[in-house]
C-alpha positions in Angstrom: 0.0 0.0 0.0 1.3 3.2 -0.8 3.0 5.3 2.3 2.8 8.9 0.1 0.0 11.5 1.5 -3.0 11.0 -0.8 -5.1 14.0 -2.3 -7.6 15.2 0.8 -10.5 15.9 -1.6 -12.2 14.7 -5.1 -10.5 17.6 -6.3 -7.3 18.1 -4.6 -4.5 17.4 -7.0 -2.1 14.1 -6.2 1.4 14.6 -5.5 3.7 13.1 -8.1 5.3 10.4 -5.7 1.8 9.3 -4.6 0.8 8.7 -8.4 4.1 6.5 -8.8 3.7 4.9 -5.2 -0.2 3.7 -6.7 1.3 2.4 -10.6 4.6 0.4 -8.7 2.1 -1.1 -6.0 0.2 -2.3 -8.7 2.6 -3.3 -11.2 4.5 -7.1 -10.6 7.1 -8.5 -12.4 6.5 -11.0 -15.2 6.8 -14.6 -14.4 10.2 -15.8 -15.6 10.8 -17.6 -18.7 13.8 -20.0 -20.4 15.3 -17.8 -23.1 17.8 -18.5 -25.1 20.8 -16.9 -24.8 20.4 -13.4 -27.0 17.1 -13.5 -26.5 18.0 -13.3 -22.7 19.9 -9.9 -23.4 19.2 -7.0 -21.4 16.8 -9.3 -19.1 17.1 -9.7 -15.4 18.3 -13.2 -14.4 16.5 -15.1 -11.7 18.5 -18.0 -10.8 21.8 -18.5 -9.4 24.3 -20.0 -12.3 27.0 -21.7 -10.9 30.4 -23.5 -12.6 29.8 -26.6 -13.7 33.2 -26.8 -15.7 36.3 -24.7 -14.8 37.6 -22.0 -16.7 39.7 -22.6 -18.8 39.4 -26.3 -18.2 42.4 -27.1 -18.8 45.9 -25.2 -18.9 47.0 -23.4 -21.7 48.8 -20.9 -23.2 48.5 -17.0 -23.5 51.0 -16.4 -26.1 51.9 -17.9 -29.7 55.4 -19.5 -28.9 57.7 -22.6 -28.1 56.6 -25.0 -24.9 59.5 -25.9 -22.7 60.6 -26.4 -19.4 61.7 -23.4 -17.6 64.8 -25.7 -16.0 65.9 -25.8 -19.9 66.1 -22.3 -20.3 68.7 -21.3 -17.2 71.2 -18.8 -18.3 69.5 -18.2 -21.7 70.4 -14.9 -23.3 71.4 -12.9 -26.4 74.9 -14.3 -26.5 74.4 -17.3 -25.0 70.8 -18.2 -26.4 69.7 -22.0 -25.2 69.1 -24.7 -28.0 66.1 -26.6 -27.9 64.7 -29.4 -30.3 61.5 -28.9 -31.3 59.5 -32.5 -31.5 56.3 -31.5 -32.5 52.9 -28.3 -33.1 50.3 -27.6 -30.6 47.9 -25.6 -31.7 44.0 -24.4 -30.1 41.5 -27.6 -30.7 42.4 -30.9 -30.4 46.3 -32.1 -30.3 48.4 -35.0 -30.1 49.2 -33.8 -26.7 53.1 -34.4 -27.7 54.9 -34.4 -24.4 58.0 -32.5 -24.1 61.0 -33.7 -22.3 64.0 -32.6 -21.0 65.8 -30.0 -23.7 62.6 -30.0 -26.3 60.0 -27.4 -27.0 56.7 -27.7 -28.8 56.1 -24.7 -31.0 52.6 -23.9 -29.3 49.9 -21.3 -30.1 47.7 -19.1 -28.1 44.7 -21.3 -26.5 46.1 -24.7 -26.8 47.0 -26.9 -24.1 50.1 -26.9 -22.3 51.8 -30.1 -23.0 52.6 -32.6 -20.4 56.6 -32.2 -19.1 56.2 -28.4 -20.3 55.9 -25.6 -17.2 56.3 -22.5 -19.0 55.7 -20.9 -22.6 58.7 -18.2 -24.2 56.9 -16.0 -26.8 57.8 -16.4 -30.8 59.6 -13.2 -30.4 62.1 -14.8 -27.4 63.3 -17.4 -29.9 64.5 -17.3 -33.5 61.4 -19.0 -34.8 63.9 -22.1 -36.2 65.2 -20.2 -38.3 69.0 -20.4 -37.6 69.5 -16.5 -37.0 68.4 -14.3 -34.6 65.0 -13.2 -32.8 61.9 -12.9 -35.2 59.1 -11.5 -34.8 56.5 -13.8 -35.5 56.3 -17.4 -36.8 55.6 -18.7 -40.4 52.4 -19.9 -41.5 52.7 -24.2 -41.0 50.4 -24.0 -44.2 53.9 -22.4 -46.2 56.7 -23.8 -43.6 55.9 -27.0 -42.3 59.0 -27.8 -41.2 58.5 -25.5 -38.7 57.0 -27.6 -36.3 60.5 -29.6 -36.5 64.0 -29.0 -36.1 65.6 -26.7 -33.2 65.0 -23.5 -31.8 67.0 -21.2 -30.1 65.6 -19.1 -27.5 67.4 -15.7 -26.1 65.8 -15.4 -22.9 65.4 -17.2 -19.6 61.5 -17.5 -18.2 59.9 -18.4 -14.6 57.8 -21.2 -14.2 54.0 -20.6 -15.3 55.2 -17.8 -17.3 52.2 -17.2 -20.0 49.9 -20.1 -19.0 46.8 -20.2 -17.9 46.2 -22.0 -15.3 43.1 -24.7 -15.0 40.6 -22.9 -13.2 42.2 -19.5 -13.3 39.0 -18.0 -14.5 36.3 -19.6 -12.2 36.2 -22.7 -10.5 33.9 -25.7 -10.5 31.0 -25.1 -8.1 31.5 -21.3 -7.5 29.1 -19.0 -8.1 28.9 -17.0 -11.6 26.0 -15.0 -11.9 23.6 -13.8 -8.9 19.9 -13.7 -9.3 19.2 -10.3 -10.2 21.8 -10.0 -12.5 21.1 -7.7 -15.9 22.2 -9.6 -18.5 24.6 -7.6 -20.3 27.5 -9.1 -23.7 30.0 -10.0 -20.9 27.2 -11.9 -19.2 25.7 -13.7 -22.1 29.5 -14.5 -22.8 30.4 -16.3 -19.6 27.0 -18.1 -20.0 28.2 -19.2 -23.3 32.0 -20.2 -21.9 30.2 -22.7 -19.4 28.1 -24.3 -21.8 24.8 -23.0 -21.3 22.4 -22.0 -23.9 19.4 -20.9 -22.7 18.9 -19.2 -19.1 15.7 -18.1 -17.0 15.0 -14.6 -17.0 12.4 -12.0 -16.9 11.3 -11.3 -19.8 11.7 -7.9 -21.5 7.7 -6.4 -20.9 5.6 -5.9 -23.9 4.5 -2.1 -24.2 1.7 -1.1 -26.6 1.9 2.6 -27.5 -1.2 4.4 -29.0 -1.6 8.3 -30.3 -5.1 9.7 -29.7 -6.1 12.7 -31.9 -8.0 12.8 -35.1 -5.8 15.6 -36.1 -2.7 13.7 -36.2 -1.2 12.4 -39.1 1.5 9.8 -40.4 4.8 11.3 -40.6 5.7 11.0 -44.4 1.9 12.0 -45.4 1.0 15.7 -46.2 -0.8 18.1 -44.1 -4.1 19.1 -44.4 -4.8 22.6 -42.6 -5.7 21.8 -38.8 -3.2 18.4 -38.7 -0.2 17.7 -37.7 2.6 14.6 -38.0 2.2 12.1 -34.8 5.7 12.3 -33.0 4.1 11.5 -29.8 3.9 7.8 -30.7 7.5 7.5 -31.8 8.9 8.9 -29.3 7.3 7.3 -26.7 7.6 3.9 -28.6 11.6 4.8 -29.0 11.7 5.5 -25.2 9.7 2.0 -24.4 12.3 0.4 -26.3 15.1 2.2 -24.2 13.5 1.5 -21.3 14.1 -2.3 -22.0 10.5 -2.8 -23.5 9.9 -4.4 -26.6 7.4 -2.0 -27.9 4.8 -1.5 -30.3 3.3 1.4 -31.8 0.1 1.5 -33.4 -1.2 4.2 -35.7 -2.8 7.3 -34.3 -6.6 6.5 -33.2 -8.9 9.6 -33.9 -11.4 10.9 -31.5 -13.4 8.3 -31.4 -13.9 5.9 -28.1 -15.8 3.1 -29.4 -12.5 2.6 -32.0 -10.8 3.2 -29.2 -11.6 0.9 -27.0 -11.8 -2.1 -29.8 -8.4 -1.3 -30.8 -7.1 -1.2 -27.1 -8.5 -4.7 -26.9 -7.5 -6.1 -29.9 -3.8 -5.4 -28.4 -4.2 -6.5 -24.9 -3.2 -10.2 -26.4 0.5 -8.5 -27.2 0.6 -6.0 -23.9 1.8 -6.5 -20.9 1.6 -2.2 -20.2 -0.5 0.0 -22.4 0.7 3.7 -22.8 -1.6 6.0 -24.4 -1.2 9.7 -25.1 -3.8 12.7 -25.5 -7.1 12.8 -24.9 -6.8 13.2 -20.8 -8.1 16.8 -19.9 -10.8 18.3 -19.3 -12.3 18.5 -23.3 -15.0 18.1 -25.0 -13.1 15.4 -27.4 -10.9 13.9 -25.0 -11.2 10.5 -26.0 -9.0 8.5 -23.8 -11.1 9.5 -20.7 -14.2 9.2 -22.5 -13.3 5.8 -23.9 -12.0 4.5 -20.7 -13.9 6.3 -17.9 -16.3 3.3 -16.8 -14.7 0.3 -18.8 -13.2 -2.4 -17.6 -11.7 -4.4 -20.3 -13.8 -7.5 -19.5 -17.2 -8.7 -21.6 -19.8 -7.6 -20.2 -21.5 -11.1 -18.5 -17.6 -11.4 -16.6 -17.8 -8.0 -15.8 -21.0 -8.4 -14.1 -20.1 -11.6 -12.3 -17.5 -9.8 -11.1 -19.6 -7.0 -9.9 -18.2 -4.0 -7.7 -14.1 -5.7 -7.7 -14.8 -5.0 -11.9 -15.4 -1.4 -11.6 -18.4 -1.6 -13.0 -22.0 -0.3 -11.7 -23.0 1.9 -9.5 -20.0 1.8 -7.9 -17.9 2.3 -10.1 -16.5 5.8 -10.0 -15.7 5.2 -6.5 -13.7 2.0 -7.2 -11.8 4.0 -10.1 -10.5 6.7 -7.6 -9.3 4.7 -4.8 -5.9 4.0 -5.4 -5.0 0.9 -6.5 -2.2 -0.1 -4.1 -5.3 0.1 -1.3 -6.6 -3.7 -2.9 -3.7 -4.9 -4.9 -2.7 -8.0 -3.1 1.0 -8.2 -2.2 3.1 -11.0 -3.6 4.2 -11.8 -7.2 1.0 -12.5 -9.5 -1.5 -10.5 -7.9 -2.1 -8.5 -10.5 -4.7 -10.0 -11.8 -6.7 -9.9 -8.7 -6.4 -5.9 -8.9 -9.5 -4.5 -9.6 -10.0 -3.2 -13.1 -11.0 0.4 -14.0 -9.4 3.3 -14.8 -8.8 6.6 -12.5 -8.1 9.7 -14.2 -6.1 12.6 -12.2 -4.9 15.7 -11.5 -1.4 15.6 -10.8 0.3 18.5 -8.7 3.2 18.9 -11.8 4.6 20.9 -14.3 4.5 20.0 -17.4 1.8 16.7 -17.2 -0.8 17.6 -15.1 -3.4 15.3 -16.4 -2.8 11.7 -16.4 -4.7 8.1 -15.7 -3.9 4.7 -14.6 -5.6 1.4 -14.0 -5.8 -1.7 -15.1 -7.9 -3.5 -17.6 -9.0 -6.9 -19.3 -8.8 -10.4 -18.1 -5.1 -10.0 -17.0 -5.3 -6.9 -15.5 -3.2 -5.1 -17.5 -2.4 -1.8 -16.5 -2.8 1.5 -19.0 -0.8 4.8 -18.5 -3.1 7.2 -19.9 -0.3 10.3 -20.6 -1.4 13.7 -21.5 -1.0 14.8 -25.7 1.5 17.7 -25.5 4.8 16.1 -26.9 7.0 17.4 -23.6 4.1 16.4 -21.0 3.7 12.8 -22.8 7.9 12.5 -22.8 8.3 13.7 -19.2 5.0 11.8 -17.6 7.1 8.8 -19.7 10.6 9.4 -17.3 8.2 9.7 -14.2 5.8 7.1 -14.5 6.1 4.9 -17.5 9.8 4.0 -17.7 9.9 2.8 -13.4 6.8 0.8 -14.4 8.5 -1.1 -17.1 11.8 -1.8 -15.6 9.4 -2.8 -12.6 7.7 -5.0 -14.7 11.0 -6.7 -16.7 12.9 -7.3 -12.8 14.6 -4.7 -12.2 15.5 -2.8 -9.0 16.7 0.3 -9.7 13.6 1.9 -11.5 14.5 5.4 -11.7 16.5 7.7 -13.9 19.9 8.7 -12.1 19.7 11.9 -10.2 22.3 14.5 -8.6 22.4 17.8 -7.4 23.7 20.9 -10.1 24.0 24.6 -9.4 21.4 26.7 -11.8 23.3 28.2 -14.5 20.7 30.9 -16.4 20.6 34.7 -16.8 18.0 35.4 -14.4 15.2 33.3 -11.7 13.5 30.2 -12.9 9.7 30.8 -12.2 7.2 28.3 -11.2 3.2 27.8 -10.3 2.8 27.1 -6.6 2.2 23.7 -5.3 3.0 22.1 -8.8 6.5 20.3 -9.1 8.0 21.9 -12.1 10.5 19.8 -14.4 12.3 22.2 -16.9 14.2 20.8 -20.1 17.3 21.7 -19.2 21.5 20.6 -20.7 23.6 19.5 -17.6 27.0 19.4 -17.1 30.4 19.7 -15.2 28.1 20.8 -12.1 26.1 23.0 -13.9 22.0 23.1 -14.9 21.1 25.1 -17.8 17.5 25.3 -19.3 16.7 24.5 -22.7 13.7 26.3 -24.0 10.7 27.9 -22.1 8.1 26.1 -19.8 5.4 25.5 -22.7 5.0 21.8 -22.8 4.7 21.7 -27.1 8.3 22.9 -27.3 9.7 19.4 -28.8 12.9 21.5 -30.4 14.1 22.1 -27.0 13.6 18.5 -25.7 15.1 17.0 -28.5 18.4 19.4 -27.0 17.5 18.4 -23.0 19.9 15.5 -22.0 18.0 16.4 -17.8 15.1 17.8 -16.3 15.7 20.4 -13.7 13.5 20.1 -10.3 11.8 22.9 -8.9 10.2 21.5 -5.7 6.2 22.2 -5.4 7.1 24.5 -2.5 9.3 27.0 -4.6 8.0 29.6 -6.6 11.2 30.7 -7.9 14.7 29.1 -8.5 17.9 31.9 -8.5 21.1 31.7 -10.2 23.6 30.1 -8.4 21.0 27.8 -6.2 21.7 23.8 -6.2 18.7 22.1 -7.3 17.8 18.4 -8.0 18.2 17.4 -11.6 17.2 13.9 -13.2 19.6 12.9 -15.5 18.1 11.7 -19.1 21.4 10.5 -20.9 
């Protein structure tokens, strides 16, 4: 149950932290699934993998060169180099594990295994390569000079014992632990998987996000413009930051103001969602069709709906059940979504830009809807703040949130903002340093597309000075 002081009226706006204290009570994350391996990328890991081979398994060595016993090689040097015979090739894959005895190398290459009597490896450019003079920089191809792997070498400097190999189990051991639960399943991650044999793993999987545009006057980018339209970038953007949130997302084309299409298409893609993000349509309009659409409705046909009676959101009832908060009747626990009731609450939010915004939960599987406001910086911002720490929330993760740290205010005069709303300004940090980008108005999408942070101005300041430290989330 959310801890965050809750709006004291109908009409009393909700403070931002109580709005994402009610979606991440609701939210649970998906019920793990075997992947294989890059399919697993980027997912959250929920089992402990341990060794079951060492690494490497066996020891070999780090450098292309000569196999030999370091006792060979005492007082070895550029005037008095040490003569060895060379009996034999090693090279990475299977060998004929030649062994090497007392004054014999085996010209050996990175990777392969040490062979048995040898201790230590001398790198190609040590020796002379076999060649008769004196230290070479590399070794000839055994496809042109076979003979290489026969004959003597002479080698110009002493080494220690172990000197370039790789010891069995230098890497990890047998038995020890090599990835935690809750590990983020990053290349070097897949990688080790992949080194101890494993090809498919049980994760979280990545959450399936739906992204819809609301607006009859919006219009394919790529298509002219009529007078009164304008190109849809809400639904790109917000797809784009889905997909950087770790979602695998889909957009669907912009919906016009219509809330009968609008709620057939929203449940023609509830087989694909696991979160539903829609933008526009949220206010206080005549045409808002989001709230219209979704004000009342459940999701569920109508004889479920009724059977489920008051817990549906539907009736007489049904306002109220819409308004309480969610986290008040989600049960705790891993897979209680679908017990939440259904129903969608649309809200006032004590913010700057994104004041209007819904969420609930809908259809057989409770799935729950961010209903963002249509302004292209409101719908990106109410994204950062609610929509992003509901997906990683959803895909495993722990840390939900956007970095943060303090910066001084770097601008040519007071930063002003509306009382009792939280204010987040498009803003370019660095070194330190806040500087807005671009005024307050939330359709400025020139200026976001230069924000890399949104500068905090609390809901108790009305004005920010020059010079004043001031949270700033971190976008980049």
């Amino acid at each position: 149950m959310s801890t965050t002081t809750q709006p004291q009226g109908p009409e009393a706006p909700w403070p931002v932290t109580a709005h994402l204290d009610d979606i991440l009570a609701t939210v649970r994350p998906l019920e793990p699934i075997e992947l294989q391996l890059l399919d697993a990328q980027g997912c959250v890991l929920v089992e402990d993998v341990t060794v079951p081979l060492s690494l490497p398994p066996f020891a070999n060595s780090s450098m292309d060169g000569y196999a030999v016993r370091a006792a060979d090689l005492a007082g070895a040097g550029e005037d008095a180099p040490v003569t060895l015979k060379v009996v034999g090739d090693a090279a990475a894959g299977p060998s004929p594990g030649l062994p090497v005895a007392e004054g014999e190398a085996v010209r050996i290459m990175t990777g392969a295994p040490l062979p048995e009597g040898a201790d230590t490896v001398v790198p190609v450019e040590w020796t002379d390569g076999g060649l008769g003079a004196g230290p070479v920089d590399r070794m000839t191809p055994h496809s042109t000079a076979p003979e290489g792997a026969s004959g003597t070498v002479r080698v110009f400097r002493s080494a220690e014992p172990g000197a370039h190999v790789r010891a069995a189990g230098s890497d990890v051991r047998e038995g020890d632990l090599a990835l935690a639960a809750g590990t983020v399943l990053g290349p070097p991650q897949l990688g080790l998987l992949a080194a101890l044999g494993r090809d498919t793993v049980r994760v979280r999987p990545r959450p399936r996000v739906v992204v819809l545009a609301t607006g009859s006057e919006l219009v394919q980018p790529g298509e002219s413009l009529a007078p009164g339209q304008i190109h849809d970038s809400n639904s790109f953007a917000l797809t784009a930051a889905a997909r950087d949130a770790g979602a695998i997302a889909f957009r669907v084309g912009a919906i016009g103001d219509d809330a009968e299409t609008l709620r057939a298409t929203i449940e023609d893609q509830l087989i694909r969602a696991d979160l539903v993000v829609t933008s526009g349509g949220v206010s206080v309009g005549a045409y808002d069709v989001v709230k219209e659409a979704l004000t009342g409705w459940t999701g569920l046909p109508e004889a479920s709906a009724e059977g489920e009676g008051e817990d549906a959101g539907t009736g007489e009832d049904a306002p109220a059940a819409q308004n309480r908060p969610a986290a008040e009747s989600a049960p705790a626990g891993e897979g209680a979504r679908a017990e939440t009731p259904r129903g969608v609450a649309f809200r006032k939010l004590a913010m700057q830009p994104g004041k209007p915004q819904g969420f609930g939960t809908i259809g057989r599987d409770a799935t729950p809807v961010l209903a963002l406001p249509g302004n292209p910086v409101s719908a990106y911002v109410s994204f950062e703040l609610f929509v992003r720490p509901a997906i990683r929330a959803l895909a495993g993760f722990t840390d939900l949130h956007r970095p943060t740290v303090r910066a001084v205010v770097d601008a040519p005069k007071a930063l002003t903002s509306p009382a009792g709303r939280r204010q987040y300004l498009r803003a370019r940090h660095a070194d330190g340093r806040v500087a807005p980008v671009g005024g307050a108005s939330s359709h400025l999408v020139g200026a976001l597309a230069r924000a890399d942070a949104l500068l905090v101005v609390p809901e108790e300041r009305t004005s920010v000075e020059p010079g004043e430290e001031v949270e700033v989330v971190l976008l980049g």
